[in-house]
N, C-alpha and C positions, 0 to 999 in steps of 0.2 A: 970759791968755797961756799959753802948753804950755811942755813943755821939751821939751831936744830932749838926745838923750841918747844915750847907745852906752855896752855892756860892756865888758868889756876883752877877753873872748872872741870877739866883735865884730869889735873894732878886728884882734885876729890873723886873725881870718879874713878880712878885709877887706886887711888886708897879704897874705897868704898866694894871694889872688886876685890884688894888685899883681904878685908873683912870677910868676905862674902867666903873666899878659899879658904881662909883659917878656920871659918866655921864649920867648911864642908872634913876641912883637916882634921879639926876636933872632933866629929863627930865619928868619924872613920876611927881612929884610935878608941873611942869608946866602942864602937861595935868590935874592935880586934880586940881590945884587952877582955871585953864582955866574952868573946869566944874563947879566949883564952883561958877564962876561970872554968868555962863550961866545958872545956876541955880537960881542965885539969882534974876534975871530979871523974871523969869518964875512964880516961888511959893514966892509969897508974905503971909506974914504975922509974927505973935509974935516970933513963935516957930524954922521959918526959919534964920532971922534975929539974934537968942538968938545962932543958929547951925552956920552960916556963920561966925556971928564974932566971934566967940570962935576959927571955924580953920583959919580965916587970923591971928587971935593974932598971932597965933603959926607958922606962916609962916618963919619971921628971923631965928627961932631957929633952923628951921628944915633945911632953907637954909644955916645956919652958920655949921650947921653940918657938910655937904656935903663940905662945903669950907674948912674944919678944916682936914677933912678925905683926900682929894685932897693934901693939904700942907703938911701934913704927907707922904702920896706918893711921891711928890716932895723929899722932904726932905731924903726918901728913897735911890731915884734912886740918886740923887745925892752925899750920901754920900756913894751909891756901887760901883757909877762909881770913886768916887775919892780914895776910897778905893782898887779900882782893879790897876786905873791910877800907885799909889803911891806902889805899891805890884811889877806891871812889872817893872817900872824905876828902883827899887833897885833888884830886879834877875837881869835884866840886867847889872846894875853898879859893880854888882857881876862877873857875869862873864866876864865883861870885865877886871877885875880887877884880876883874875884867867888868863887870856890869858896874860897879860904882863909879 
């Protein structure tokens, strides 16, 4: 059986990608919802208005998404970087510990 394994440099770049796609995710939801207003000025009537507020309902959710997937990232990279931090200081404290 293999292992299956990731660095910790890895792991941040792998969050640092998470970031990269939420941002592109973010930005996309502002360009829909921005059509979306622009659209609503234009096509008046039942059927439009039944379409628009159905997808702002759903706007927080999709924005909390993206915020949620972002803090996961966060949470990532900072516990690889603490995790590599706390990795070198004790090799280190090793081998100086070996040289006295």
């Amino acid at each position: 059986m293999g292992v299956i394994g990731m660095s910790y440099e890895e792991v941040i770049s792998k969050a640092n990608g998470m970031s990269s796609d939420v941002e592109a995710y973010m930005g996309n939801l502002k360009v829909i919802y921005d059509k979306l207003e622009e659209a609503r000025g234009m096509w008046k009537g039942v059927d439009n208005n039944a379409f628009t507020n159905q997808v702002i309902a759903s706007k927080p959710k999709l924005v909390s998404i993206g915020q949620s997937i972002e803090e996961h990232a966060t949470f990532l990279r900072k516990d690889a970087s603490d995790r590599m931090r706390l990795q070198n200081d004790i090799a280190g404290q090793a081998k100086s510990k070996l040289g006295e």
